[in-house]
mmCIF file of the N, C-alpha and C atoms, coordinates in Angstrom:
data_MODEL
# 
_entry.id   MODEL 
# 
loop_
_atom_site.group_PDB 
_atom_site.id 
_atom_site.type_symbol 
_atom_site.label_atom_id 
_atom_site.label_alt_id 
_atom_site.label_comp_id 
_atom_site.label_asym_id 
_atom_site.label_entity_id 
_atom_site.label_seq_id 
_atom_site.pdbx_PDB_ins_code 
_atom_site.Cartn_x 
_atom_site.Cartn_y 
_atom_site.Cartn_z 
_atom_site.occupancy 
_atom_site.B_iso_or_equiv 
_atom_site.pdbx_formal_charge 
_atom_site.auth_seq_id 
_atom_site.auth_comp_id 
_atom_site.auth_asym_id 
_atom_site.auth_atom_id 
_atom_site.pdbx_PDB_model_num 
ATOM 1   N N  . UNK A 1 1  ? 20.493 41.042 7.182   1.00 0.00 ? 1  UNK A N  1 
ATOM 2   C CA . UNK A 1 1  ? 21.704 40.263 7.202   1.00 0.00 ? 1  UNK A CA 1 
ATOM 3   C C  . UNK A 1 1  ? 21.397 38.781 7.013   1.00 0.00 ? 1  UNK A C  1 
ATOM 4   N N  . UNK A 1 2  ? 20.478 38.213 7.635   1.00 0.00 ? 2  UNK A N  1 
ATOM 5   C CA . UNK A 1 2  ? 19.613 37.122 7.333   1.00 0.00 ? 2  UNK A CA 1 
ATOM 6   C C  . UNK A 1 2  ? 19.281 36.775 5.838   1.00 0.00 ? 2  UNK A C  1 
ATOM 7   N N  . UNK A 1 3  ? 18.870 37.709 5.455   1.00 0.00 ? 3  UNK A N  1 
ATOM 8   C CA . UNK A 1 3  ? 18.611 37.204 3.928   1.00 0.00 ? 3  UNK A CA 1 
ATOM 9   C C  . UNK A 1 3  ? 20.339 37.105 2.863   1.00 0.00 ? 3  UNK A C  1 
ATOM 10  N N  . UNK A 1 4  ? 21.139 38.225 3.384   1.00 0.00 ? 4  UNK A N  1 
ATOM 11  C CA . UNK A 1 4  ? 22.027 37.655 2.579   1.00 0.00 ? 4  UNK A CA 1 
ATOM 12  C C  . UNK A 1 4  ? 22.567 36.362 2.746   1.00 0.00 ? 4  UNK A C  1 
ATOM 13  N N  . UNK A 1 5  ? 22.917 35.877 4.226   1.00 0.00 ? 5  UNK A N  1 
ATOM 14  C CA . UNK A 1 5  ? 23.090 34.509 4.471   1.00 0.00 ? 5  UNK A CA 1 
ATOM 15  C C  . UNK A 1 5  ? 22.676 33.442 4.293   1.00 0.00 ? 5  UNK A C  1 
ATOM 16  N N  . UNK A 1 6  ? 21.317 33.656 4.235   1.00 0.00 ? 6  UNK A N  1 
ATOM 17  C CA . UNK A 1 6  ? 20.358 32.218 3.181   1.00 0.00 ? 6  UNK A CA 1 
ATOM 18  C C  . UNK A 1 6  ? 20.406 32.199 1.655   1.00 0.00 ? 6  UNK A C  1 
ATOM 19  N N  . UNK A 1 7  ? 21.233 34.029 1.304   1.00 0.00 ? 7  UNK A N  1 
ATOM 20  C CA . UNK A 1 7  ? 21.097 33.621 -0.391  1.00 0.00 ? 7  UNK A CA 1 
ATOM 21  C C  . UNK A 1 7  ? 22.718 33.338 -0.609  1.00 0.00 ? 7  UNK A C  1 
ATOM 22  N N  . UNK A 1 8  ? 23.407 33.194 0.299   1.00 0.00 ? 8  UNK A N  1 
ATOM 23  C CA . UNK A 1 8  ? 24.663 32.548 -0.233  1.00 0.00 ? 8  UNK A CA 1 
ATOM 24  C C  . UNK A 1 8  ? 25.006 31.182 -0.026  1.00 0.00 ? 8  UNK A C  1 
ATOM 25  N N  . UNK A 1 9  ? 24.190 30.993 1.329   1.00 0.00 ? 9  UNK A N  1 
ATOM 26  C CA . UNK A 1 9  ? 23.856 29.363 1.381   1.00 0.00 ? 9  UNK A CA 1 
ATOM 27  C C  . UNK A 1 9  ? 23.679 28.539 0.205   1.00 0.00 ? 9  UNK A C  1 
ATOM 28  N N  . UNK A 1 10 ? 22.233 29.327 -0.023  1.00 0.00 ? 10 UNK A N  1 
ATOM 29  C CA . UNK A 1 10 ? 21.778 28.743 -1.337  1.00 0.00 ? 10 UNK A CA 1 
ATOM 30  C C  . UNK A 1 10 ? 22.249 28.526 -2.902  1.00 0.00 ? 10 UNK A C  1 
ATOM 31  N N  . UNK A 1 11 ? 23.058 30.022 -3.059  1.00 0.00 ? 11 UNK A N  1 
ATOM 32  C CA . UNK A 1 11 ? 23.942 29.883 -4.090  1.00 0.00 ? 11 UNK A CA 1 
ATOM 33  C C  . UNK A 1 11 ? 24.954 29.158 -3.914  1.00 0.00 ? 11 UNK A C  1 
ATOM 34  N N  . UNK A 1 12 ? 25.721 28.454 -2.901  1.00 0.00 ? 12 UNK A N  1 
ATOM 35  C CA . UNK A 1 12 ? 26.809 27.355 -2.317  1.00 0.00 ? 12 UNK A CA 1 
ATOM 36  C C  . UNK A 1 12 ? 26.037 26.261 -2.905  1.00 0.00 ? 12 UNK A C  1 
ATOM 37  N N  . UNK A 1 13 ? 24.820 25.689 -2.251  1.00 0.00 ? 13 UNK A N  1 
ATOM 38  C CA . UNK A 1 13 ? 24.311 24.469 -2.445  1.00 0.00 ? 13 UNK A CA 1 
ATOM 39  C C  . UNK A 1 13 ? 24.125 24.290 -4.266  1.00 0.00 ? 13 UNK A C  1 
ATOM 40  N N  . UNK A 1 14 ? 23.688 25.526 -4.623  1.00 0.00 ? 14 UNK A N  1 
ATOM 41  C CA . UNK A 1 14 ? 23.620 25.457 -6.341  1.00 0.00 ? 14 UNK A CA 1 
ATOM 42  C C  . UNK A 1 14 ? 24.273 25.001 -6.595  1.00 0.00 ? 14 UNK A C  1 
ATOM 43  N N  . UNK A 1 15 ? 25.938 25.191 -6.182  1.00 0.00 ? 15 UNK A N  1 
ATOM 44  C CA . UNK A 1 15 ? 27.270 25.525 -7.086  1.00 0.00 ? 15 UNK A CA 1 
ATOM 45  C C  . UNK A 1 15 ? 27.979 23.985 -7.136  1.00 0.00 ? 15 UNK A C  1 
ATOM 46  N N  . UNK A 1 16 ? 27.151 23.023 -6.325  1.00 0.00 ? 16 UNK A N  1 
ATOM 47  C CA . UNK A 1 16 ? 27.875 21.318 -5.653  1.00 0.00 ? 16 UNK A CA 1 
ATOM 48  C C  . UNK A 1 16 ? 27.765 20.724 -7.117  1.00 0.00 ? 16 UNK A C  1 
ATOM 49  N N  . UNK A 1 17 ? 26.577 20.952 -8.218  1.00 0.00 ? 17 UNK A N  1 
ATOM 50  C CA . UNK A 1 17 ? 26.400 19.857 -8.775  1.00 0.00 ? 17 UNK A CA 1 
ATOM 51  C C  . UNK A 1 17 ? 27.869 20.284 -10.210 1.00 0.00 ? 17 UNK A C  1 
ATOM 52  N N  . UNK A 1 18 ? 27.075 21.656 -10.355 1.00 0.00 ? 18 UNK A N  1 
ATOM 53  C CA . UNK A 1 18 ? 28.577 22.553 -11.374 1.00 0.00 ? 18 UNK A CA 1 
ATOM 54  C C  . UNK A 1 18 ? 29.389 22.266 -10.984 1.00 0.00 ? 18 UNK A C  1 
ATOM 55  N N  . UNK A 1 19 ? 30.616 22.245 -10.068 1.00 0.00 ? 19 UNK A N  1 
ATOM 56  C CA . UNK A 1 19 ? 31.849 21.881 -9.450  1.00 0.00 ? 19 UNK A CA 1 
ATOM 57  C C  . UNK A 1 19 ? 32.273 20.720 -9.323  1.00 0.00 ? 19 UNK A C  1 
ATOM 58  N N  . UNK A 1 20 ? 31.633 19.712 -9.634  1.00 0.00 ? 20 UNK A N  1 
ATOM 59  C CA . UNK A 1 20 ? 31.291 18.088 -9.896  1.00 0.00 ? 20 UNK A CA 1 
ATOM 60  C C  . UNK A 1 20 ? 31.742 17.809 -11.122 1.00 0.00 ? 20 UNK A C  1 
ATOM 61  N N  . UNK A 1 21 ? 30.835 18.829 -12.229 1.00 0.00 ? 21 UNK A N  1 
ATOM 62  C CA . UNK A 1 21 ? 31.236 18.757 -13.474 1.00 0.00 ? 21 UNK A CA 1 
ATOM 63  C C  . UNK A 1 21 ? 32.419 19.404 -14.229 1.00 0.00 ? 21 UNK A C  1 
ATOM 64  N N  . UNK A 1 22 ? 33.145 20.342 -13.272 1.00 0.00 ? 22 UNK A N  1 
ATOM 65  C CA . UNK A 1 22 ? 34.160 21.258 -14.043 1.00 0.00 ? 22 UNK A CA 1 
ATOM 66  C C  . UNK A 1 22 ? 35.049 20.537 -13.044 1.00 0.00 ? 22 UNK A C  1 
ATOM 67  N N  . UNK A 1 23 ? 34.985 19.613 -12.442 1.00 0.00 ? 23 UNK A N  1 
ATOM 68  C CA . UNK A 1 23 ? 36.576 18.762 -11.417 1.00 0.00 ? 23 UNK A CA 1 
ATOM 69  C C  . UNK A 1 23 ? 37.455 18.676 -12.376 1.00 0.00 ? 23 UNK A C  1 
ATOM 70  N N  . UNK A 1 24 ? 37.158 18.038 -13.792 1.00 0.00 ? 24 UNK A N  1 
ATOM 71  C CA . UNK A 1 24 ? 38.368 17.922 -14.247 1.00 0.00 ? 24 UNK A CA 1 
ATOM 72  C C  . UNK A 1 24 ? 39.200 19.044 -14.861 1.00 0.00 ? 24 UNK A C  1 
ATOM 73  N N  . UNK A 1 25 ? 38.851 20.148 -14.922 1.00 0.00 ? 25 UNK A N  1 
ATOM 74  C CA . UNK A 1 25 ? 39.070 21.234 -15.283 1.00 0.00 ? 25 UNK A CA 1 
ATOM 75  C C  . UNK A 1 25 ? 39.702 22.182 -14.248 1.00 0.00 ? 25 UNK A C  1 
ATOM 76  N N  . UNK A 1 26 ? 39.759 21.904 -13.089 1.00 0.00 ? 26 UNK A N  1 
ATOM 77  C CA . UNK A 1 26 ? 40.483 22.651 -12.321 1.00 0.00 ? 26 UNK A CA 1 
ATOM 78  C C  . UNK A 1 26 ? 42.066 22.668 -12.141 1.00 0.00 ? 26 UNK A C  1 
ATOM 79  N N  . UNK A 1 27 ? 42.673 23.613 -11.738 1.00 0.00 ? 27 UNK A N  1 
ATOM 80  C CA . UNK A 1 27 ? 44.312 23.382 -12.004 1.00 0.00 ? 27 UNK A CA 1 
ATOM 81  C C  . UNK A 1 27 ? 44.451 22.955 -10.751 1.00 0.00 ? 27 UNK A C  1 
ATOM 82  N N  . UNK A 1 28 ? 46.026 22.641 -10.853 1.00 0.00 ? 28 UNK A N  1 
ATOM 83  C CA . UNK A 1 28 ? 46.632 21.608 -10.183 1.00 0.00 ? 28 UNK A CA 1 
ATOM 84  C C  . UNK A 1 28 ? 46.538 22.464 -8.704  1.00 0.00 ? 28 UNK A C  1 
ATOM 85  N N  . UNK A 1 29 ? 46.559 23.379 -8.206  1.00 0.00 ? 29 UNK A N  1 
ATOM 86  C CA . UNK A 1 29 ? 46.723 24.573 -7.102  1.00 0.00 ? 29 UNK A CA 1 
ATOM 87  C C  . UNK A 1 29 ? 45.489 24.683 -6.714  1.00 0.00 ? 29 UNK A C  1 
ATOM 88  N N  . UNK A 1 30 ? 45.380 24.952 -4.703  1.00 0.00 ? 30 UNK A N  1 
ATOM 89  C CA . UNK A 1 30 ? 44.653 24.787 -4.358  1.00 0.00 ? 30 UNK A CA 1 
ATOM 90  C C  . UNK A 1 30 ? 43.311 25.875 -4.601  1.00 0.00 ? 30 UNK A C  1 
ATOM 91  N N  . UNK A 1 31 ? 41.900 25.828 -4.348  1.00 0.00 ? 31 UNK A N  1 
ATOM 92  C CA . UNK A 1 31 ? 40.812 26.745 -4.558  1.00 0.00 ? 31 UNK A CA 1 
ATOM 93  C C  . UNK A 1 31 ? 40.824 27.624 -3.347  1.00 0.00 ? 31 UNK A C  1 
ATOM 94  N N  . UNK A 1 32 ? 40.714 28.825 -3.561  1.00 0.00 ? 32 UNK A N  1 
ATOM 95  C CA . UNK A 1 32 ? 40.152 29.439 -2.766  1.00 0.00 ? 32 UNK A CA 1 
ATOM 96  C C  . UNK A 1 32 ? 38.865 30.314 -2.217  1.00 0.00 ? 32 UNK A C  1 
ATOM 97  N N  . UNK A 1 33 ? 38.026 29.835 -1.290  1.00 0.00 ? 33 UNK A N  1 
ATOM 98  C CA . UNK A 1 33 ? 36.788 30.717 -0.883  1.00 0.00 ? 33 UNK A CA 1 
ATOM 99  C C  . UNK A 1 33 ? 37.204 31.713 0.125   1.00 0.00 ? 33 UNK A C  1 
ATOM 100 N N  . UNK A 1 34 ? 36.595 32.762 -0.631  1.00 0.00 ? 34 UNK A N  1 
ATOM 101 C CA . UNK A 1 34 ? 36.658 34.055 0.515   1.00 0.00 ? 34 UNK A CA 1 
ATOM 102 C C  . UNK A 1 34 ? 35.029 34.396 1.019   1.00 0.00 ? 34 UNK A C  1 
ATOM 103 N N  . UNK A 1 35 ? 35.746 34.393 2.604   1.00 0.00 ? 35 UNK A N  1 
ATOM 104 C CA . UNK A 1 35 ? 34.310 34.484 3.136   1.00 0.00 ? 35 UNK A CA 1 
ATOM 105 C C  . UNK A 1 35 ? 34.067 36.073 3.416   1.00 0.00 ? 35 UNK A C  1 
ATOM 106 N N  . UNK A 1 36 ? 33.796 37.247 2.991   1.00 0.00 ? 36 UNK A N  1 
ATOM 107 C CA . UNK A 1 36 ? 33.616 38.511 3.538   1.00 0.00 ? 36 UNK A CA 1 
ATOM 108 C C  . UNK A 1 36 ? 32.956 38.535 5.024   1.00 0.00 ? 36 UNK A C  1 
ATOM 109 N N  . UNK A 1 37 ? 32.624 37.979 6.042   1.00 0.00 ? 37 UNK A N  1 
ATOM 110 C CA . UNK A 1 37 ? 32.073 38.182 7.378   1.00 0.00 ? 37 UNK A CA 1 
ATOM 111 C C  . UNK A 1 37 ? 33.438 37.647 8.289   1.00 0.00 ? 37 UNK A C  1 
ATOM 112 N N  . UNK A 1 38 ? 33.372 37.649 9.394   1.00 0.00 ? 38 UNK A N  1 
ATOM 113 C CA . UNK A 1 38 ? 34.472 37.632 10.344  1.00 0.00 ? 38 UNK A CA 1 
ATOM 114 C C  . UNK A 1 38 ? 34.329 36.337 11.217  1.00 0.00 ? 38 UNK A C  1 
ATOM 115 N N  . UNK A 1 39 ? 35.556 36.155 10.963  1.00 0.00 ? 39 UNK A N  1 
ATOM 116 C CA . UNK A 1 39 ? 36.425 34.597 11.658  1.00 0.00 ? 39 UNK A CA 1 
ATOM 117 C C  . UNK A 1 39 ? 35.521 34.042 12.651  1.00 0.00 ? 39 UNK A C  1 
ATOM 118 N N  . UNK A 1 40 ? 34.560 32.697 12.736  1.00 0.00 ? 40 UNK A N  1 
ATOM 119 C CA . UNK A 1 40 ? 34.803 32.604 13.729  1.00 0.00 ? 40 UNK A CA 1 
ATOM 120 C C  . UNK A 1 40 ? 32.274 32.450 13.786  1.00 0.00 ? 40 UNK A C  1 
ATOM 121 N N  . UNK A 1 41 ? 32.396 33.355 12.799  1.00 0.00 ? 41 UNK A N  1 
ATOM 122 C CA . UNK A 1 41 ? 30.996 33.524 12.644  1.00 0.00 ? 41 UNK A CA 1 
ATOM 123 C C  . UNK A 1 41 ? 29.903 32.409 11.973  1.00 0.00 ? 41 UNK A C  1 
ATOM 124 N N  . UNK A 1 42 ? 28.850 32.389 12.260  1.00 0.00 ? 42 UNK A N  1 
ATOM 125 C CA . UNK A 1 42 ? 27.952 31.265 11.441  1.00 0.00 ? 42 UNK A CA 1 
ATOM 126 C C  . UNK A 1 42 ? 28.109 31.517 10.199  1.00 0.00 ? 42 UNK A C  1 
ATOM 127 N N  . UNK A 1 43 ? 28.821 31.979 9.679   1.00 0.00 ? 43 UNK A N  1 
ATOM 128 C CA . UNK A 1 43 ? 28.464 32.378 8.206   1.00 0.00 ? 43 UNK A CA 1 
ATOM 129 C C  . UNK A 1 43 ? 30.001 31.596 7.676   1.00 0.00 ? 43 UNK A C  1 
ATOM 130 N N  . UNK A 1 44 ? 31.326 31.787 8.709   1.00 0.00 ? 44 UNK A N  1 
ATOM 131 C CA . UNK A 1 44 ? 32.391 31.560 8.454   1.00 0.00 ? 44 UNK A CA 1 
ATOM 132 C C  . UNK A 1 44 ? 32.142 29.857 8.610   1.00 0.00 ? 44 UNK A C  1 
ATOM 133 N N  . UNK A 1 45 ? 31.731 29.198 9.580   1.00 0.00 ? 45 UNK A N  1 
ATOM 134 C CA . UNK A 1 45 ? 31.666 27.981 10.000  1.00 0.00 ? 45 UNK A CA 1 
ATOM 135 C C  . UNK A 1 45 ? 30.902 27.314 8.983   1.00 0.00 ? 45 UNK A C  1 
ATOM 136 N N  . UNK A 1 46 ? 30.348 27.691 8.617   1.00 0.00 ? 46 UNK A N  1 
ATOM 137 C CA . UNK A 1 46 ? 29.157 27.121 7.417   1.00 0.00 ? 46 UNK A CA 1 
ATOM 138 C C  . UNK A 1 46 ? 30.164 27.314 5.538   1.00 0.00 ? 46 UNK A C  1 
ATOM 139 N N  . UNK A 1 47 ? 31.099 28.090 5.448   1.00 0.00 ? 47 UNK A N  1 
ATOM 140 C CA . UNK A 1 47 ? 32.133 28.009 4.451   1.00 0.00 ? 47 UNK A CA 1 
ATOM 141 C C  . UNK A 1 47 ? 32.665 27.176 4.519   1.00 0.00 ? 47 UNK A C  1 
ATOM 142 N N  . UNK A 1 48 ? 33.410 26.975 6.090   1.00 0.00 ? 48 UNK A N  1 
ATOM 143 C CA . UNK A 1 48 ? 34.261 25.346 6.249   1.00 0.00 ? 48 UNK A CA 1 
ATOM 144 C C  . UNK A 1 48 ? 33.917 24.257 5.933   1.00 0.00 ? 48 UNK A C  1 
ATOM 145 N N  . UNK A 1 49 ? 32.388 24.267 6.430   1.00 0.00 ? 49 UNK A N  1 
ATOM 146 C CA . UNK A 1 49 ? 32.035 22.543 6.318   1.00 0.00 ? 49 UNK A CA 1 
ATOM 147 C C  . UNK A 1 49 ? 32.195 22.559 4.805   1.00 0.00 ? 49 UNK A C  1 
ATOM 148 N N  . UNK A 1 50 ? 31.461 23.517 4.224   1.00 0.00 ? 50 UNK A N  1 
ATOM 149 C CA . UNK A 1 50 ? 30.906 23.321 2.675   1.00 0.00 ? 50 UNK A CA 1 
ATOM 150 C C  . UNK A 1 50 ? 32.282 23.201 1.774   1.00 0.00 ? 50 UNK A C  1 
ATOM 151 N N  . UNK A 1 51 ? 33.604 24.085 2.557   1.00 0.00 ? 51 UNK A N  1 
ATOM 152 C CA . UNK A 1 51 ? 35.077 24.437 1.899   1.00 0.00 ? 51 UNK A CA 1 
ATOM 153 C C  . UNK A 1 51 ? 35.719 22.312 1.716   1.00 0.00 ? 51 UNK A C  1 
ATOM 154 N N  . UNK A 1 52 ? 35.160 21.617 3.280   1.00 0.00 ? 52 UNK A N  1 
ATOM 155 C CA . UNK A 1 52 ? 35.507 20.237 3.548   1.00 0.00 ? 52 UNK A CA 1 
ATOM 156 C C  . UNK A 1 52 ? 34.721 19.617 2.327   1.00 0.00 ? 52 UNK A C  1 
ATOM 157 N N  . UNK A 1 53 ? 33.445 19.645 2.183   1.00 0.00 ? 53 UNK A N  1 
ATOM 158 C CA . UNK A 1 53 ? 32.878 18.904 1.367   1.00 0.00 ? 53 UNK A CA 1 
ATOM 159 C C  . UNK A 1 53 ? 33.291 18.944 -0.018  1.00 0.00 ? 53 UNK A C  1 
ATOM 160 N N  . UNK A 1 54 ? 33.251 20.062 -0.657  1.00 0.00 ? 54 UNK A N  1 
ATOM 161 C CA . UNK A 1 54 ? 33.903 20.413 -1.579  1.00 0.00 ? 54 UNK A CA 1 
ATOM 162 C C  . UNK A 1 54 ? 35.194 19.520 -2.158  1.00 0.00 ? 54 UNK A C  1 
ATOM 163 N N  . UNK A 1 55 ? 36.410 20.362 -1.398  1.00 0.00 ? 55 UNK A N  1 
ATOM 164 C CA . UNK A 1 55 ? 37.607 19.020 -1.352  1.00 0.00 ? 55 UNK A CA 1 
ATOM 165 C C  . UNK A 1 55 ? 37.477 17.696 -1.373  1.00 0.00 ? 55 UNK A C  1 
ATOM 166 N N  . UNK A 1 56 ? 36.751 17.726 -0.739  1.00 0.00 ? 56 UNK A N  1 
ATOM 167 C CA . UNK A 1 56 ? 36.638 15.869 -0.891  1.00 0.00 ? 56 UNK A CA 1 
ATOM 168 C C  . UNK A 1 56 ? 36.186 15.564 -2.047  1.00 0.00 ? 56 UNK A C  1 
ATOM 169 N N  . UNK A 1 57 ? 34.806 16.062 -2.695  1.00 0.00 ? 57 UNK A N  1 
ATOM 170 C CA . UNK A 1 57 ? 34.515 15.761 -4.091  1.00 0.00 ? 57 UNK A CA 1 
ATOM 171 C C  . UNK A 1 57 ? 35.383 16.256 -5.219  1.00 0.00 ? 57 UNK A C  1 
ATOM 172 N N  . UNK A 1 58 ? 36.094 17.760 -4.933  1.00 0.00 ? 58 UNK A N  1 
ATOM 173 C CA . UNK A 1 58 ? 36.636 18.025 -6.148  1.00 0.00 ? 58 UNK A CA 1 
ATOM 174 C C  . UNK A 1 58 ? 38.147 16.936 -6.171  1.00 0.00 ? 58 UNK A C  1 
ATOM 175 N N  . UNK A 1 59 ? 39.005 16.472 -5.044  1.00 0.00 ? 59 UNK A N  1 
ATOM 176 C CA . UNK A 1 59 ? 40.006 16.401 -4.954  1.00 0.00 ? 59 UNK A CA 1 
ATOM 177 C C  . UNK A 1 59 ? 41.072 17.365 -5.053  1.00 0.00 ? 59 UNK A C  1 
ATOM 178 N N  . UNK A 1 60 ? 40.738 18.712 -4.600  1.00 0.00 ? 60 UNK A N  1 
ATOM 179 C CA . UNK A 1 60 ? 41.389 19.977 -4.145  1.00 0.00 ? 60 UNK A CA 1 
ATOM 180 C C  . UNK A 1 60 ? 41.526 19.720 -2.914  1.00 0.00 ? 60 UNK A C  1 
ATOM 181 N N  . UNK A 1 61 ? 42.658 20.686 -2.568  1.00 0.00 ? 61 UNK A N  1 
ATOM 182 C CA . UNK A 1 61 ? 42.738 21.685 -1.279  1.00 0.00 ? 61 UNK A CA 1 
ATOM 183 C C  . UNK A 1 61 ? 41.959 23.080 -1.140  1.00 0.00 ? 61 UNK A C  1 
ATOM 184 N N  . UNK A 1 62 ? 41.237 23.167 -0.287  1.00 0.00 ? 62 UNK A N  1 
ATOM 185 C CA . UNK A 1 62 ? 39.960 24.312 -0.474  1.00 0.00 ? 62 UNK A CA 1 
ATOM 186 C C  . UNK A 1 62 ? 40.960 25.126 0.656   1.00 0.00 ? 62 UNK A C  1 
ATOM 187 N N  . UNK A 1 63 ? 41.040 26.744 0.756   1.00 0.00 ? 63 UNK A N  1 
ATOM 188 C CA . UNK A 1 63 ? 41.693 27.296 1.400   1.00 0.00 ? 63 UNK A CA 1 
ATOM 189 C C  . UNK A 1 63 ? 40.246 28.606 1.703   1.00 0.00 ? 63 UNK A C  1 
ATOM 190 N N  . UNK A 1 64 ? 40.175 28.716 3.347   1.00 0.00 ? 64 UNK A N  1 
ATOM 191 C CA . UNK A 1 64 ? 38.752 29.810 3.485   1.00 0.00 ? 64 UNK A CA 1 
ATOM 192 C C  . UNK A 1 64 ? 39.608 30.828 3.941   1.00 0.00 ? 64 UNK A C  1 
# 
């Protein structure tokens, strides 16, 4: 379970510099990340921050 959680981490951290570059390309409606693990979990809490950071750079509303 460990390893899937460090390889989605990691594929998150990939995805900052791409999502930077396709900002202007996103529609006007907010993004949504779906987290498959349950409310509340390190895996869920670690979507949020990254769902916050996100928004702020893309100028979306990120919805988890």
């Amino acid at each position: 379970m460990t390893t899937i959680r460090l390889a989605a981490c990691t594929l998150a951290l990939c995805l900052i510099p791409a999502a930077k570059s396709m900002s202007a390309q996103y529609p006007e409606r907010p993004v949504r990340l779906i987290v498959p693990f349950a409310a509340g979990s390190a895996t869920d809490s670690s979507a949020r921050i990254f769902g916050m950071q996100m928004a702020s750079q893309l100028g979306q509303q990120m919805i988890i």
